[in-house]
MIKE-700947 format. One line per field, with one value per residue: x, y, z of N, C-alpha, C in turn; residue number from 1; residue in three letters. Coordinates in steps of 0.1 Angstrom, whole numbers. Example, Ala and Ser with C-alpha at 12.3 -4.5 7.8 and 13.67 -1.06 7.14 Angstrom:
residues 2
npx = [132	128];
npy = [-57	-22];
npz = [78	71];
capx = [123	137];
capy = [-45	-11];
capz = [78	71];
cpx = [132	129];
cpy = [-33	0];
cpz = [78	79];
num = [1	2];
residu = [Ala	Ser];
//
This chain:
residues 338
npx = [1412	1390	1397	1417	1398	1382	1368	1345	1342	1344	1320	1319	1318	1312	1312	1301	1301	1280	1281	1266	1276	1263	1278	1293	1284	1274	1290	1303	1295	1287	1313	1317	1299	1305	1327	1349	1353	1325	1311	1297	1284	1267	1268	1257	1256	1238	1243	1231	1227	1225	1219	1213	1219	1205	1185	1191	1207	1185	1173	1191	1195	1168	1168	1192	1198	1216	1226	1222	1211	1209	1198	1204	1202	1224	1257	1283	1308	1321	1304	1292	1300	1310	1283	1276	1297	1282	1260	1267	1272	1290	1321	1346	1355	1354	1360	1349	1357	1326	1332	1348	1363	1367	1386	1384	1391	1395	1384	1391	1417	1424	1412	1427	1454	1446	1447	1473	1486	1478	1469	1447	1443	1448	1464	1473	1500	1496	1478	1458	1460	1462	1458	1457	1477	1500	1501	1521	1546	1556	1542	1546	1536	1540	1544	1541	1551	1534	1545	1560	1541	1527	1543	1548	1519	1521	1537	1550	1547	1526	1491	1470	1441	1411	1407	1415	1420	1412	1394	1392	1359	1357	1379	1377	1357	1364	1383	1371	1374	1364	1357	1364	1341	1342	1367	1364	1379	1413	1405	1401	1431	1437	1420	1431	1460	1453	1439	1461	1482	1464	1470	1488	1500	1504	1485	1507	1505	1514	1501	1477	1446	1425	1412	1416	1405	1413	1398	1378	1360	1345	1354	1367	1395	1401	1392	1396	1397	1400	1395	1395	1417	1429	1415	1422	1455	1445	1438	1466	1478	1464	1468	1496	1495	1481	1500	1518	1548	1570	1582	1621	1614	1584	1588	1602	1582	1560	1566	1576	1554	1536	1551	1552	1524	1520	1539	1521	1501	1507	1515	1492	1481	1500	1495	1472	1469	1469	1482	1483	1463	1463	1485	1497	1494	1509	1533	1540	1539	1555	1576	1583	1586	1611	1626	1627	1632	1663	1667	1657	1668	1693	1680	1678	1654	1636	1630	1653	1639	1615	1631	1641	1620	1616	1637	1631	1603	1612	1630	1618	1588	1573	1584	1578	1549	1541	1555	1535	1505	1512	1513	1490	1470	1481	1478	1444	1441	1453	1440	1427	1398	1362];
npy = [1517	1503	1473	1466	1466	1442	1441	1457	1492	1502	1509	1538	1550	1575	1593	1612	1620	1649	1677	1703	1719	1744	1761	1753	1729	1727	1731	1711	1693	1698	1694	1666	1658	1670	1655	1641	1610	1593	1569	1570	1570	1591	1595	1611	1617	1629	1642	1642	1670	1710	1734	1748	1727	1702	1714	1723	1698	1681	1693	1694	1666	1664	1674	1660	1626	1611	1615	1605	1610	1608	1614	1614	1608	1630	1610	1607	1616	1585	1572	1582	1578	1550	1544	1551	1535	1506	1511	1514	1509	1508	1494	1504	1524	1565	1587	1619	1650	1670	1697	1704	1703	1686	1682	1685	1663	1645	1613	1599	1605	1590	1562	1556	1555	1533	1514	1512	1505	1482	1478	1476	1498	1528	1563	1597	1615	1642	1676	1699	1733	1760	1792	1798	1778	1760	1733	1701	1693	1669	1638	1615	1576	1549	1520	1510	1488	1472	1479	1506	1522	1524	1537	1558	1570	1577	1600	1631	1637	1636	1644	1641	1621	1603	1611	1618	1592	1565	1530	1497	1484	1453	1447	1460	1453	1420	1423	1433	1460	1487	1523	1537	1541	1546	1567	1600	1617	1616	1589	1586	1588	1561	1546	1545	1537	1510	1498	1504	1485	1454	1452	1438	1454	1491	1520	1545	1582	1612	1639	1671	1666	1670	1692	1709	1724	1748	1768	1766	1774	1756	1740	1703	1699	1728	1736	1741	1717	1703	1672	1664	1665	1643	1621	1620	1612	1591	1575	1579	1558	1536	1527	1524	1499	1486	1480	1463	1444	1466	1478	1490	1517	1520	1521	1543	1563	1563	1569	1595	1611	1607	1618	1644	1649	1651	1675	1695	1697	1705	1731	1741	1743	1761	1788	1791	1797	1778	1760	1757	1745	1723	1708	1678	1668	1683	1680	1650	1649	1671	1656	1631	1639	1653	1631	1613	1631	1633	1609	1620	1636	1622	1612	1605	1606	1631	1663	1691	1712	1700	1685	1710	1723	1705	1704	1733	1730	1715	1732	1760	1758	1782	1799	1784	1783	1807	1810	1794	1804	1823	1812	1793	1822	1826	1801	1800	1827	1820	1798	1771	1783	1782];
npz = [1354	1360	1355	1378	1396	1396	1373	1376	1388	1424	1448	1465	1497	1517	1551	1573	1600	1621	1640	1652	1632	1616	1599	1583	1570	1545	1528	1527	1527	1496	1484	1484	1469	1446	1434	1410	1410	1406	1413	1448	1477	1499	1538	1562	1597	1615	1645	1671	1668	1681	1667	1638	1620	1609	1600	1576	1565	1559	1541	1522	1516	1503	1477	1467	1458	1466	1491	1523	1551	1583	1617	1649	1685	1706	1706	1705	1686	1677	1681	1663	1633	1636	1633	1608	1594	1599	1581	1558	1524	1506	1491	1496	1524	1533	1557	1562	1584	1598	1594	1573	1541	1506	1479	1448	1434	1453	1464	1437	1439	1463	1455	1434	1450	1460	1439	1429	1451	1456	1487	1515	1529	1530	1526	1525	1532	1536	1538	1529	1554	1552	1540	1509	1500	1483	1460	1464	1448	1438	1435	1457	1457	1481	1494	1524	1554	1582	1605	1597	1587	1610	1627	1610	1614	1645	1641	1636	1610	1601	1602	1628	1625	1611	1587	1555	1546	1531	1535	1532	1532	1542	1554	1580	1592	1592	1610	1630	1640	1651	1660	1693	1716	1738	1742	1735	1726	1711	1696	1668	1661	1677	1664	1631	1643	1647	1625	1607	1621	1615	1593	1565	1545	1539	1518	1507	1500	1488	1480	1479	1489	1504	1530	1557	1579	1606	1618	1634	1660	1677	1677	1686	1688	1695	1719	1752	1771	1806	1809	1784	1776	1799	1782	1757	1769	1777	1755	1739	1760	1761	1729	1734	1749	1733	1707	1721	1721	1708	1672	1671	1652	1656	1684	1690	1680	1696	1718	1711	1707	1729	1749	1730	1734	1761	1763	1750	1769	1789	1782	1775	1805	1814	1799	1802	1831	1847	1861	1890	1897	1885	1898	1904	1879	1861	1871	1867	1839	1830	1845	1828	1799	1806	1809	1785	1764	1761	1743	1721	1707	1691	1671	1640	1625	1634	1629	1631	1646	1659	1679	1689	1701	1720	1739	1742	1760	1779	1795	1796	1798	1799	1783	1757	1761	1754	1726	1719	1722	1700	1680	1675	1671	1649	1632	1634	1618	1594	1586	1564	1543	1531];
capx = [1409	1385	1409	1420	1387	1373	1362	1339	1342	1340	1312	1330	1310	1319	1311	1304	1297	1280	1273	1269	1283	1256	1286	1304	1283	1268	1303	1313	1290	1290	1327	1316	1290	1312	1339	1351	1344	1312	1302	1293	1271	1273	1256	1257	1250	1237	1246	1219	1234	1213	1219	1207	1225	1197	1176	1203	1211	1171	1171	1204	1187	1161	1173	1205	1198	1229	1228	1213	1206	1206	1195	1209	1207	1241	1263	1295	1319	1331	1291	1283	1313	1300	1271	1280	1298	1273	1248	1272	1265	1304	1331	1358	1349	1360	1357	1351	1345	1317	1335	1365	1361	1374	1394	1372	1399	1401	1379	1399	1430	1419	1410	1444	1460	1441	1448	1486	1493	1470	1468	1433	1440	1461	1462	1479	1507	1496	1470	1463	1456	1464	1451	1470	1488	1504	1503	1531	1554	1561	1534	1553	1529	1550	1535	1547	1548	1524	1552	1563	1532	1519	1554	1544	1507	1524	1552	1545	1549	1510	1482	1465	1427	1410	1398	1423	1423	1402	1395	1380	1352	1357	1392	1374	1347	1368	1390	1360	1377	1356	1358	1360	1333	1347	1371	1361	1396	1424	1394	1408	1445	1437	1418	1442	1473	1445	1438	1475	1484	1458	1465	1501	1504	1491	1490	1510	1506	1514	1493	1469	1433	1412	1409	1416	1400	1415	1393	1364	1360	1335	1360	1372	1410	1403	1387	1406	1391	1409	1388	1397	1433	1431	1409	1437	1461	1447	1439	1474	1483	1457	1472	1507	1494	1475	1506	1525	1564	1568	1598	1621	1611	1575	1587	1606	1574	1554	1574	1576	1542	1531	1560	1547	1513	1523	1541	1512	1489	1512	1517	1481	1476	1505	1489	1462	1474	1460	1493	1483	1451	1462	1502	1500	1493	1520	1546	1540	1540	1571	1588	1585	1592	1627	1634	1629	1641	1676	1664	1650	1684	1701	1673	1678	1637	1631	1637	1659	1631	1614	1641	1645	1609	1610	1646	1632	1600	1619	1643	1611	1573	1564	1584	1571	1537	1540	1552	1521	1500	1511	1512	1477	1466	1487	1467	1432	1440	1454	1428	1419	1383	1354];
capy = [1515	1491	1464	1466	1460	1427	1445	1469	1504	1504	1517	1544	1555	1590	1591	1624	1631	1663	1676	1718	1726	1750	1774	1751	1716	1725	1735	1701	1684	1701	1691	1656	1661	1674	1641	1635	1600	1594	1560	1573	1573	1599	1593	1624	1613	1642	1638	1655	1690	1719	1746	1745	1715	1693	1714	1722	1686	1676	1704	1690	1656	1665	1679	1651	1616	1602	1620	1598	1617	1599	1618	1605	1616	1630	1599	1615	1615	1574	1564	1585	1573	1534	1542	1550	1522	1498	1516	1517	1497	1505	1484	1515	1541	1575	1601	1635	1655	1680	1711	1704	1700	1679	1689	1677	1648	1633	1602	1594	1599	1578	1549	1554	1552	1512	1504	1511	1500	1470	1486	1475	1512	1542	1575	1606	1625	1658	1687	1717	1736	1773	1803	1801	1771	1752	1715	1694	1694	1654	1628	1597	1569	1539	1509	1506	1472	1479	1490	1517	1527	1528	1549	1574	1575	1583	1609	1644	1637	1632	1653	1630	1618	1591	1615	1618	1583	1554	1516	1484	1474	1441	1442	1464	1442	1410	1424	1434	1472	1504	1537	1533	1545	1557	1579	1612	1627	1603	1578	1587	1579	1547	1533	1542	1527	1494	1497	1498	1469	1446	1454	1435	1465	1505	1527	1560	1592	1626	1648	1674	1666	1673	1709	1709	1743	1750	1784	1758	1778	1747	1718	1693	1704	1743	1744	1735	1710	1688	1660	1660	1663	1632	1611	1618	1609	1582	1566	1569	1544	1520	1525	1512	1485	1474	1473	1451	1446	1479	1477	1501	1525	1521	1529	1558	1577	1562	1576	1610	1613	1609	1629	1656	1654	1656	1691	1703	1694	1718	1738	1746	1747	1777	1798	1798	1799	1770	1752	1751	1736	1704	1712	1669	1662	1695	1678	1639	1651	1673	1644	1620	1648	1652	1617	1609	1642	1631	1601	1619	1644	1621	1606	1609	1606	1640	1677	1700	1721	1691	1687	1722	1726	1695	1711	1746	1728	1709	1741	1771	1756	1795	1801	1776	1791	1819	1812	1784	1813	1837	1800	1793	1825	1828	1795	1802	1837	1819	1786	1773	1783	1779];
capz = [1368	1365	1356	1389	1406	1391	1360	1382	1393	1433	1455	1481	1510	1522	1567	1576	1614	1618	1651	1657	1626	1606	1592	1570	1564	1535	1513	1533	1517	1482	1479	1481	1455	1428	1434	1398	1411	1408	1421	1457	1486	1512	1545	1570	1608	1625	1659	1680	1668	1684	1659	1624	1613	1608	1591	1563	1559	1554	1524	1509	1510	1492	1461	1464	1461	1471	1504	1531	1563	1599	1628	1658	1700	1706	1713	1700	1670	1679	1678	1646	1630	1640	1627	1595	1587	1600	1573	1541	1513	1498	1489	1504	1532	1535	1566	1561	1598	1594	1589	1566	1528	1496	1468	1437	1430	1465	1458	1428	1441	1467	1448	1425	1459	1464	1426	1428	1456	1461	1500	1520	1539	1521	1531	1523	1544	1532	1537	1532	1564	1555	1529	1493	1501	1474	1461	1464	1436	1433	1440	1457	1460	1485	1497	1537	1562	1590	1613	1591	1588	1628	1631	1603	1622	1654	1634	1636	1595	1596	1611	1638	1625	1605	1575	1548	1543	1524	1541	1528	1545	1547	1562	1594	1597	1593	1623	1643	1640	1653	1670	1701	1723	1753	1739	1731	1725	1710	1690	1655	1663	1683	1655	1624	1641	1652	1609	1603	1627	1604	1577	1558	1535	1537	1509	1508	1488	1498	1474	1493	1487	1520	1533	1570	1584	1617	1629	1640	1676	1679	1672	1700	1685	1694	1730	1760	1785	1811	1804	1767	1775	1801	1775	1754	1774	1781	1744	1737	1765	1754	1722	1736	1755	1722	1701	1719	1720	1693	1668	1674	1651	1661	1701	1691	1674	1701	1729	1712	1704	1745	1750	1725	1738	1772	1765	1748	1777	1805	1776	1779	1816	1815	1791	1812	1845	1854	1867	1903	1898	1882	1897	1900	1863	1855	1878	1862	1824	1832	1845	1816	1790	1809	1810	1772	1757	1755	1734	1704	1706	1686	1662	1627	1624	1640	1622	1646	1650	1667	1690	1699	1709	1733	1745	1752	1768	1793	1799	1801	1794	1805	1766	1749	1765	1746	1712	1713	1720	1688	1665	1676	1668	1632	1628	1633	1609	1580	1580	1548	1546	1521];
cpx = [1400	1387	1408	1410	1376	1368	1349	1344	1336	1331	1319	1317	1321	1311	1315	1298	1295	1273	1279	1275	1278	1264	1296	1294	1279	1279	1306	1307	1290	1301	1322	1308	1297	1325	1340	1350	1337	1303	1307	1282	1276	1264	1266	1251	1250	1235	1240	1226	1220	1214	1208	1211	1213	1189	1183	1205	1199	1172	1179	1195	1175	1158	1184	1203	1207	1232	1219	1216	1202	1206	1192	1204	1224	1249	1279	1300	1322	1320	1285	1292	1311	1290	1273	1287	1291	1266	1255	1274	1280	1315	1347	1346	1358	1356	1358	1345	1340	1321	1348	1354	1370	1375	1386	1381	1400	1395	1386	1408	1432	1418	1425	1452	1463	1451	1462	1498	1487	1468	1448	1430	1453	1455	1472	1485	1506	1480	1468	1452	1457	1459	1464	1475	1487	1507	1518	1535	1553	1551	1541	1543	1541	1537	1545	1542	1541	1532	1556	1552	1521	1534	1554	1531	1512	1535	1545	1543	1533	1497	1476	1445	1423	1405	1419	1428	1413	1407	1388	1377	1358	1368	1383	1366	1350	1374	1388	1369	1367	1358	1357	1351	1332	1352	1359	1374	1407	1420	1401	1424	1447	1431	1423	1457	1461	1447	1453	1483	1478	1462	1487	1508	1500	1498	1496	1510	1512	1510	1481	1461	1423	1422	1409	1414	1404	1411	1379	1366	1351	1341	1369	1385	1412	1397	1395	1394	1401	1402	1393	1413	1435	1424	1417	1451	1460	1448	1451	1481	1477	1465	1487	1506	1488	1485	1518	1542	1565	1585	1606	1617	1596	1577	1593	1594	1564	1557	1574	1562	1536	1539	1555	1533	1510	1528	1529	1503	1493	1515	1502	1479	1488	1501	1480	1462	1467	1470	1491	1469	1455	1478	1507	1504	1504	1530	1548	1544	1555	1588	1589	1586	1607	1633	1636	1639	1652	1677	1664	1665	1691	1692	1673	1659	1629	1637	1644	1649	1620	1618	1646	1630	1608	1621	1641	1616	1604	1626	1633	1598	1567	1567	1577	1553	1530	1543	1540	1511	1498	1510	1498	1474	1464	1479	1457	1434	1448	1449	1425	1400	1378	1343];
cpy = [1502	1478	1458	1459	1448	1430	1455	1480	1503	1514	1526	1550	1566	1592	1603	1629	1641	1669	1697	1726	1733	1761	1767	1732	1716	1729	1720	1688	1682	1701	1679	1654	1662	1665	1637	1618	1600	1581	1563	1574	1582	1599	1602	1622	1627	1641	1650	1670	1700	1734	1738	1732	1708	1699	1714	1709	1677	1687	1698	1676	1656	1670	1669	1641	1606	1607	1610	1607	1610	1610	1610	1615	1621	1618	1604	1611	1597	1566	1565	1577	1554	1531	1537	1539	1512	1498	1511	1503	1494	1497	1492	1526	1550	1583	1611	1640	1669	1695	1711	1702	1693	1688	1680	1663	1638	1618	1592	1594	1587	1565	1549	1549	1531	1507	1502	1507	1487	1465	1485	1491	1517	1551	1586	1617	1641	1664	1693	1723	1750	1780	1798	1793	1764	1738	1709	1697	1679	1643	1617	1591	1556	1531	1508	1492	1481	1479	1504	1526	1535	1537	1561	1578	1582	1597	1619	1646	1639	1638	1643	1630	1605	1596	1614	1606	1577	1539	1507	1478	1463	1435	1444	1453	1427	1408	1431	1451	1485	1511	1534	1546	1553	1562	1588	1624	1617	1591	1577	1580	1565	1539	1533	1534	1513	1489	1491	1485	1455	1440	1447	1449	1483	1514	1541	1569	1605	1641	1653	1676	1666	1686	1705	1720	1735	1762	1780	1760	1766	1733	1715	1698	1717	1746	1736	1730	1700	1675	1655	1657	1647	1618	1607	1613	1589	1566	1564	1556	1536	1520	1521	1505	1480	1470	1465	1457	1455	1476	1488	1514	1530	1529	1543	1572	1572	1570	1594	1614	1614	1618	1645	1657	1660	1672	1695	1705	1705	1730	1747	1751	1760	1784	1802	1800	1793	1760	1745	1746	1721	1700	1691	1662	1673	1683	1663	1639	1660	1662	1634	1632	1647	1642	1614	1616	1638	1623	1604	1631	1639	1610	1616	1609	1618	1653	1681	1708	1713	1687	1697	1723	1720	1701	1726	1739	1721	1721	1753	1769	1771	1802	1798	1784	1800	1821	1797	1797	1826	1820	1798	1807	1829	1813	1795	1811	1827	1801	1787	1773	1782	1775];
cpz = [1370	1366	1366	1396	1399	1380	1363	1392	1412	1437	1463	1488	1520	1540	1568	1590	1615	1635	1656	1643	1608	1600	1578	1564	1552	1523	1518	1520	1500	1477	1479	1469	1443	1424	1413	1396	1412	1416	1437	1464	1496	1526	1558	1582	1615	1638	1671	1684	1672	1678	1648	1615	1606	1599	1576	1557	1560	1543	1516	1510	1500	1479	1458	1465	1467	1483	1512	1548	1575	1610	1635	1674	1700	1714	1715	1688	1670	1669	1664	1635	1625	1632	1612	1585	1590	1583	1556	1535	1500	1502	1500	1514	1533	1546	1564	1577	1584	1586	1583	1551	1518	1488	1458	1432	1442	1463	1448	1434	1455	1468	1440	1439	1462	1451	1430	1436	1462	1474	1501	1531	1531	1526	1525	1532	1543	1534	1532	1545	1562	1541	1515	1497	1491	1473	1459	1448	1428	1442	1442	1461	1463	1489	1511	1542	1569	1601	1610	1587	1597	1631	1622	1608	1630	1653	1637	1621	1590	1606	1617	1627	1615	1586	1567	1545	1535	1533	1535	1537	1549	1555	1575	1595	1596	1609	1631	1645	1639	1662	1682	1713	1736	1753	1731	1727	1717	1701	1677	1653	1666	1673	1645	1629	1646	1636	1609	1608	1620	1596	1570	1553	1537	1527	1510	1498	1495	1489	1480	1484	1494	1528	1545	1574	1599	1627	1634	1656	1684	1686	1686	1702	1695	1707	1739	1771	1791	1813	1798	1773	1787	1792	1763	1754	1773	1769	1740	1746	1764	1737	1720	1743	1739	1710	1707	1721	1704	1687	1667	1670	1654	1677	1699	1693	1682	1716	1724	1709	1719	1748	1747	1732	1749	1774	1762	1759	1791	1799	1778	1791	1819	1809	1797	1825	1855	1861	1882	1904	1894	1885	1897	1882	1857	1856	1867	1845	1821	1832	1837	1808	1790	1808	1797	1766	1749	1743	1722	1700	1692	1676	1650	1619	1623	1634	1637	1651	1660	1680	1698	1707	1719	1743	1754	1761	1779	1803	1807	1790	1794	1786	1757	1748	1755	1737	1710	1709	1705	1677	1668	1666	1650	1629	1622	1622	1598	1579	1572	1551	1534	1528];
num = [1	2	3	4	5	6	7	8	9	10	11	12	13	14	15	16	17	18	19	20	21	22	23	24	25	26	27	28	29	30	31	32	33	34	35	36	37	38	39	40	41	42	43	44	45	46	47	48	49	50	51	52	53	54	55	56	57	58	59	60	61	62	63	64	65	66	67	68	69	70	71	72	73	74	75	76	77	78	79	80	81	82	83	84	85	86	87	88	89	90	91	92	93	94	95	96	97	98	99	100	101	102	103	104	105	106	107	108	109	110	111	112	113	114	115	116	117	118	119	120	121	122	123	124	125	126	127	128	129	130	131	132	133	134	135	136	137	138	139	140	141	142	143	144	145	146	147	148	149	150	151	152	153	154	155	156	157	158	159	160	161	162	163	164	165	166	167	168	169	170	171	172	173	174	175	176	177	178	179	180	181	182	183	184	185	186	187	188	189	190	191	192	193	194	195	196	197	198	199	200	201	202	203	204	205	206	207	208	209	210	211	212	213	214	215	216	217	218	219	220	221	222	223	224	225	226	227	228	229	230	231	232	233	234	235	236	237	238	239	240	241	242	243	244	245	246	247	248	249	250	251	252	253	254	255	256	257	258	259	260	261	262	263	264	265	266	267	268	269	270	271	272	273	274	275	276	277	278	279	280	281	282	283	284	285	286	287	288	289	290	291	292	293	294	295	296	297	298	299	300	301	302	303	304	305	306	307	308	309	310	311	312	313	314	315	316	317	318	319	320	321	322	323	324	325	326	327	328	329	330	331	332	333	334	335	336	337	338];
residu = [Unk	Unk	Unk	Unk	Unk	Unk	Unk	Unk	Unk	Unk	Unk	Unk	Unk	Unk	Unk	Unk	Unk	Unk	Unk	Unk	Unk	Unk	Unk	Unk	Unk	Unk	Unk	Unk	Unk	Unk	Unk	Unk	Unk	Unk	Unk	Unk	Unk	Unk	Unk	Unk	Unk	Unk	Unk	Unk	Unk	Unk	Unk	Unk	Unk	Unk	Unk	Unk	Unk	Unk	Unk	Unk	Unk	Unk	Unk	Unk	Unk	Unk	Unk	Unk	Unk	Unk	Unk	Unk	Unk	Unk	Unk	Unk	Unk	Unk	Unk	Unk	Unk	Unk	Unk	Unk	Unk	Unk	Unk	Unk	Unk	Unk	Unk	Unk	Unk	Unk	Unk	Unk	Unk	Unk	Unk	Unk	Unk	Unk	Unk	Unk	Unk	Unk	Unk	Unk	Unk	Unk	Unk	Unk	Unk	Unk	Unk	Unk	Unk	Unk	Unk	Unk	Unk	Unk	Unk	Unk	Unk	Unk	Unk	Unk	Unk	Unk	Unk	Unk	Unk	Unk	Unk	Unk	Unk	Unk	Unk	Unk	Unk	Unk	Unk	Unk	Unk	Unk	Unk	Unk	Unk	Unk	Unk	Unk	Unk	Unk	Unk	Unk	Unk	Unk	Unk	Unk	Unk	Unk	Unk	Unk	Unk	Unk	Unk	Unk	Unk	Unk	Unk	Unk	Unk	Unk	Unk	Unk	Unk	Unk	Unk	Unk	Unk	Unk	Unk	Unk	Unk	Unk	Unk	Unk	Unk	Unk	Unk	Unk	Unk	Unk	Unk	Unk	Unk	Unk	Unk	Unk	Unk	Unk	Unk	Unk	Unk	Unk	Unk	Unk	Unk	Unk	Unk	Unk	Unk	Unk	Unk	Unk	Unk	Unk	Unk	Unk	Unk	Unk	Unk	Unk	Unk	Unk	Unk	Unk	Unk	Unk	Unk	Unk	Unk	Unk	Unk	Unk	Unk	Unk	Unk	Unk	Unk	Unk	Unk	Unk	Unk	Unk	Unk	Unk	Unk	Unk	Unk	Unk	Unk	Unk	Unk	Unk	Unk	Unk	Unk	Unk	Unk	Unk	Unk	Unk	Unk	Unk	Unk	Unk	Unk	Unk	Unk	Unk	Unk	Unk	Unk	Unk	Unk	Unk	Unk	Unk	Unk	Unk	Unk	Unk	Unk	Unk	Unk	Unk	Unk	Unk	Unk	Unk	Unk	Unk	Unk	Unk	Unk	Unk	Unk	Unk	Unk	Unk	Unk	Unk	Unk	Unk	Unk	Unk	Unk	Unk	Unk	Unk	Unk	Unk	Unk	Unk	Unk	Unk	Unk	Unk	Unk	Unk	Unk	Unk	Unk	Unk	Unk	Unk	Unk	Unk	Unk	Unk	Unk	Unk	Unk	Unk	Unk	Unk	Unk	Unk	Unk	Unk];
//
């Protein structure tokens, strides 16, 4: 490996926003600890959490040297995030959120990811999000253009966020790239495909080494606000005004991606039977669902199971409603936890 990197072993810098989350930060953390890489720094922005957070992550500081500990006002996830790479002193950064955990090889594989594919951003199209779930069979590592790349961001192929990836500094901070601040919903998406846009090359793997817990009753994902769902909304349309004339496969998975978010978002307000409160934002997200739909019908891109779900929400959102409702809950019960 070290070959690769000028004849020294890279610094990585692990970014862990923590904000409310006294039930799982401290396995969050002790998965970074035990990285079979070892050259690491980990710095833990505690984002004016009002539980226990803070005291937990002054105790782990003080038995862990490589933990650095920033207590912050609450700004949000964009600012802590900001912070963190301001602070870091590594050559690669990694995001972990607060309440997920690493698989003791993620770091390395990681870094194998940079060496092999000589990629200033790689990432991995795989998880694991559920109890007993099993690792891939066949590790492909590809090297994508930075079209093919902002169209597997936007895919359903890849869980939306910025963790499960690795970045070299010096690309972000060449091309003045950070979280952006006024999202609160959408921040994560908007700045991987900005990365991907950058960037000539990005690395691909699809080996699962970051723990996605999905029964975080806490997490931004898991509680319904219509805020979140317009701030949402609204990062992805800064995120297609910011790329530009898109090539087609880029507009496709750009188009179904607002598409898909848009069902989810009336998908929500039927479940709760909130329809006639916001019946403008129902009626507007209905009518662009219907319009596209036909589009992805006949895309080779998209599973059928893909296609049937945008089919029966156009046909009876009140269905859809209801097998969200029993997949939610089969969700939350088989979350990988630890």
């Amino acid at each position: 490996m070290s070959s690769e990197f000028g004849g020294l072993i890279p610094m990585v810098t692990v970014i862990v926003p923590a904000y409310n989350v006294e039930r799982y930060i401290e396995s969050c953390v002790a998965s970074i600890l035990c990285q079979t890489f070892k050259n690491i720094e980990i710095i833990v922005i505690n984002d004016g959490s009002t539980d226990n957070t803070a005291a937990i992550l002054d105790r782990i500081a003080q038995r862990e040297h490589r933990v650095k500990i920033i207590h912050t006002e609450n700004n949000g996830v964009s600012a802590a995030r900001n912070n963190g790479i301001r602070l870091a002193e590594g050559e690669y950064l990694i995001f972990v959120d607060g309440d997920d955990y690493l698989s003791q090889d993620f770091v390395e594989y990681m870094i194998n990811l940079v060496r092999e594919t000589q990629a200033d951003f790689c990432l991995s199209t795989r998880c694991y999000t559920r109890k007993a779930e099993k690792q891939v069979k066949t590790d492909v590592i590809e090297r994508y253009d930075s079209d093919e790349a902002i169209a597997l961001l936007l895919s359903p192929e890849v869980v939306v966020g910025c963790w499960n990836k690795i970045y070299k500094k010096s690309m972000l901070l060449s091309n003045d790239l950070w979280f952006s601040e006024s999202l609160f919903y959408g921040e994560g998406l908007t700045f991987i495909t900005s990365v991907a846009k950058a960037c000539e090359y990005v690395g691909v793997g699809n080996r699962k080494v970051y723990f996605y817990r999905k029964n975080n009753e806490a997490s931004a994902t898991t509680r319904f606000d219509i805020g979140k769902l317009y701030n949402g909304e609204s990062a992805l349309i800064e995120i297609g005004s910011s790329l530009g004339r898109k090539a087609p496969a880029v507009d496709l998975m750009y188009t179904y991606h607002l598409c898909n978010y848009r069902l989810g978002a009336l998908v929500q307000l039927k479940a709760r039977g909130m329809v006639d409160d916001y019946v403008n934002d129902y009626r507007r997200w209905m009518s662009y669902i219907r319009s596209h739909t036909m589009r992805f019908l006949f895309s080779n891109k998209l599973s059928l199971y893909r296609k049937l779900l945008m089919i029966v929400g156009c046909i009876s959102p009140s269905v859809l409603a209801k097998m969200d409702t029993v997949r939610r809950r089969r969700i939350y019960a088989n979350s990988v936890d630890g």
